[in-house]
N, C-alpha and C positions, 0 to 999 in steps of 0.2 A: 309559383314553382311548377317546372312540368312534370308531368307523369315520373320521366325520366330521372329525372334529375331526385326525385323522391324514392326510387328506386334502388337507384346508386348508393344514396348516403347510406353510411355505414359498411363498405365494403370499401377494399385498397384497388379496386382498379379505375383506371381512369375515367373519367365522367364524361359520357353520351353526347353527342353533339347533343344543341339543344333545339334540333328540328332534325325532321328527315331530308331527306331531296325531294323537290317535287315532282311526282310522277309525270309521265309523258311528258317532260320538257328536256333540252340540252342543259339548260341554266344547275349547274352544279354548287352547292353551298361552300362556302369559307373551306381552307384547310383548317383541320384542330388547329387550335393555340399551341397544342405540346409538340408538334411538329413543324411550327413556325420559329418555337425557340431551339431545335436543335438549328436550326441553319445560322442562328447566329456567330458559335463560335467560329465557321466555316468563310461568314464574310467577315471576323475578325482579322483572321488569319490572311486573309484577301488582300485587307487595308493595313496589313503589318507590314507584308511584303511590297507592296505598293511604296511605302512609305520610305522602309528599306529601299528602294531600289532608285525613289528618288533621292533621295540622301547621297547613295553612291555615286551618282552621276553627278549630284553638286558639288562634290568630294574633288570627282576626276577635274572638273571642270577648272575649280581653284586650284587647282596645282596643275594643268594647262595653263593656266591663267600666271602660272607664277616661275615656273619655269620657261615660257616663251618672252616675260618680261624683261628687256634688252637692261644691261646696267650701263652704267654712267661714266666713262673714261676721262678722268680729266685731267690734263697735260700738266705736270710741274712747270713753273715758268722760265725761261730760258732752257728748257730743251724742243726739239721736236717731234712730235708726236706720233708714233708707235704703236697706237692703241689697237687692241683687237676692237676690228669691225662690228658695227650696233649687230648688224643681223646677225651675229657668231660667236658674242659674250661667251665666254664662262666654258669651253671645252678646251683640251689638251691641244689639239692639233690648230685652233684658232688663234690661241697665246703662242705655239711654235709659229706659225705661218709669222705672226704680225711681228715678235720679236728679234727671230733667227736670226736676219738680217744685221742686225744689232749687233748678233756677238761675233768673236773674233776668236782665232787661234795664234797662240803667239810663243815663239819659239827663240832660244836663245843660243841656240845650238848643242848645247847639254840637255837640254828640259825642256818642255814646253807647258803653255797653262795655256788660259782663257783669258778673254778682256769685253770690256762691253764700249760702244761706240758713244760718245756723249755727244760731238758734234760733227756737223757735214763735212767737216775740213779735217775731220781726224782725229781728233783728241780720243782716248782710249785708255778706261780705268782698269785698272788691274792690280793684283797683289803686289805687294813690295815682298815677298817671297819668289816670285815669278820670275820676274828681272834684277834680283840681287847682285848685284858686282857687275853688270852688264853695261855698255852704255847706247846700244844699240841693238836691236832685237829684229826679226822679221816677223811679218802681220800678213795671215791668210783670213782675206774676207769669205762670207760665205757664198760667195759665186767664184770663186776658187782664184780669183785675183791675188795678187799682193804687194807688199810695197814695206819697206825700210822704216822703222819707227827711230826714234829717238827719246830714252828716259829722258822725261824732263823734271820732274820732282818725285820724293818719294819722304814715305812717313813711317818708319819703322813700328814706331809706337801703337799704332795701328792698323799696319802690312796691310798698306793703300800707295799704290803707286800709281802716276800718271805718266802715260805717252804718247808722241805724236809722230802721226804715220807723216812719212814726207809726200810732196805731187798728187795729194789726194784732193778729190769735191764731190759734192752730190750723195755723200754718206747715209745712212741711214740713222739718226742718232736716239737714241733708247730715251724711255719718259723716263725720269724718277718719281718714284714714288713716295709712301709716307708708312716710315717705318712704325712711328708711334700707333699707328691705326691697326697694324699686326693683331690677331688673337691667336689663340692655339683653337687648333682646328679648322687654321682656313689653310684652301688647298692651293697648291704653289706647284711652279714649273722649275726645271733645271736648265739651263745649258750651255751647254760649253763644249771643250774639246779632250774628253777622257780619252789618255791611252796615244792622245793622236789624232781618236776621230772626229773629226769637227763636224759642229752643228748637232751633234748628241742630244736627244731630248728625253727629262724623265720628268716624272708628275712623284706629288706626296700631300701628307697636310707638314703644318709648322707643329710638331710634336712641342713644343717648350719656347718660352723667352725670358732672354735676359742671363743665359749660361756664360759663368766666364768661364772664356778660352786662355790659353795661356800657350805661347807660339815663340819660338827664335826669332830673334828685331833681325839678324838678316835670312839668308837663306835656310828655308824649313826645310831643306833637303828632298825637294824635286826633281832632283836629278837620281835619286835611291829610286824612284817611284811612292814613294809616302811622305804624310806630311806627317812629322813627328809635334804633337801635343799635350798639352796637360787639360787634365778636366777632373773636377772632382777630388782632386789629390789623387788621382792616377794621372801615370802614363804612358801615352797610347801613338804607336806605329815609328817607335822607335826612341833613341835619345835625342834631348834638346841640345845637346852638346854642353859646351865648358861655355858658350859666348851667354850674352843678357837675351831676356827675353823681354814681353810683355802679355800683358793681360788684356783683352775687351769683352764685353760684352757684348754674343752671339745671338741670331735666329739659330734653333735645334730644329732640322725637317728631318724625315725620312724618307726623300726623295732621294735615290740613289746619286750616290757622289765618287767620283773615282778619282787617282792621279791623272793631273789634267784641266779635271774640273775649276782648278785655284783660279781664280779672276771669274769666273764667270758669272753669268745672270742667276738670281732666283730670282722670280717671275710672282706675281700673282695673277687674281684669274680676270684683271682687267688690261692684263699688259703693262703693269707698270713696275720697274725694277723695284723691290724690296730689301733685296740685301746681295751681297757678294761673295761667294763661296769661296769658302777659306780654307776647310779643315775638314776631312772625314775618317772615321774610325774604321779599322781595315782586322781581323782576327788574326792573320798572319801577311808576310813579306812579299807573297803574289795574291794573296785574295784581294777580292773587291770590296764592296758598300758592303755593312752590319746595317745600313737603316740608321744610321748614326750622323749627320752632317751638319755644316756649322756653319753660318751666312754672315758676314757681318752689316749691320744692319746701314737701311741708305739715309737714313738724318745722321748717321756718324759719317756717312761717304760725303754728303752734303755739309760739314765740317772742313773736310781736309779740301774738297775743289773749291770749295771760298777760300778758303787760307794759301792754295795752288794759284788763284786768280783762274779760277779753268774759266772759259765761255758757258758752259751746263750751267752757273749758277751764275754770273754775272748779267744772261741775256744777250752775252756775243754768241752764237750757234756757227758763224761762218754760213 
């Protein structure tokens, strides 16, 4: 033990190096020990943030990684395919671009609704509320063309109506898609021709499935501006009248829906039709969307065009 160090013992302050420096040299001895350990919490703190910082940028990197991830459009069979483009999945304006085409405005000269195009040679689905009592309609394409349809079948039971545009080819005809796949919470496109204006586009998620609607078998009073329904045991944007109705089972989104909108696409975010807009809840006699709207879903649309014989589901597309 050194001088020092015998020295020390028994007092509180800290203990002597355990040599001096060497005279007339540069050569400088060790820092204390007790000054080696303060610098530790210092490079703790160092390798915390370090660690933090890599973290966060692995962070960023998988959700780069997961949002530039293109998804997977895949054509129903027997229609033609519509899909938003790989490089452009999953944004509003990419589901308008690639669908719009698709939809139709279609007028009976009282009313007007929406329709969506199923094949190149015309065929075009739409409500049997839309063309109720009609048996010929006018069809504005979205390049502002038009041309003369013809109701050819219609299903009250489920206010799906089919028509075909005459002297038409080269169409654009909409995928279907798979309504069973629906969740609540996936985001969906609108469009159609509210008001008039064609090719209107709104976005939302699917708030609900599986609502039943309850709707007039013929005309839901289109030509009012609203579409009068039941939900819930209420009733909503007017009376159903004294005539029979029916019930089905809806998609519920909050994508704005207006008079107009009857026929036309909801969309999801791969491009592929999900259900047909049928029904939306309105506070009063000129207001618009409550965030309230009602689709009906495309495995029941895919129902009625087999039982129609359409081309969409037999694999004739024209």
């Amino acid at each position: 033990m050194s001088e020092y160090q015998a020295a020390d013992q028994g007092n509180a302050y800290p203990p002597r190096p355990e040599y001096e420096p060497v005279a007339g040299t540069d050569e400088q001895p060790p820092p204390p020990r007790h000054r080696r350990r303060a610098r530790r919490p210092v490079a703790l703190f160092a390798a915390v943030a370090i660690v933090a910082a890599a973290a966060g940028g692995g962070t960023a990197a998988l959700l780069d990684s997961v949002t530039d991830a293109p998804a997977t459009a895949t054509a129903s069979s027997g229609t033609s395919a519509s899909t938003v483009s790989v490089g452009s999945t999953g944004t509003v304006s990419s589901v308008a671009a690639a669908v719009s085409p698709s939809v139709v405005e279609i007028s009976t000269g009282s009313a007007t609704g929406s329709g969506v195009i199923l094949t190149s040679d015309g065929e075009i689905l739409t409500n049997n509320h839309v063309v109720s009592g009609a048996g010929t309609v006018r069809v504005t394409f979205s390049d502002g063309s038009t041309a003369t349809a013809t109701v050819s079948d219609t299903d009250p039971d489920t206010d799906l109506a089919l028509i075909k545009a005459e002297d038409v080819s080269g169409l654009t005809a909409a995928t279907l898609g798979d309504s069973d796949s629906v969740a609540v919470g996936d985001q969906v496109v609108a469009i159609g021709s509210p008001e008039g204006l064609t090719g209107t586009v709104t976005s939302g998620i699917v708030s609900a499935l599986h609502r039943e609607v309850t709707v007039a078998r013929e005309d839901g009073g289109g030509s009012q501006g609203q579409w009068p329904f039941e939900f819930g045991g209420g009733q909503y944007n007017g009376d159903l009248g004294s005539g029979s109705t029916t019930t089905y089972e809806a998609i519920q989104t909050d994508a704005s829906l207006n008079p107009g909108n009857s026929g036309g696409a909801l969309v999801n975010m791969r491009g592929e039709i999900i259900g047909v807009n049928s029904a939306m809840y309105s506070t009063g006699q000129d207001s618009g969307s409550a965030g309230l709207g009602f689709a009906i879903p495309v495995n029941t649309v895919k129902e009625f065009l087999a039982g129609a014989g359409s081309g969409a589901v037999s694999g004739d597309t024209a």
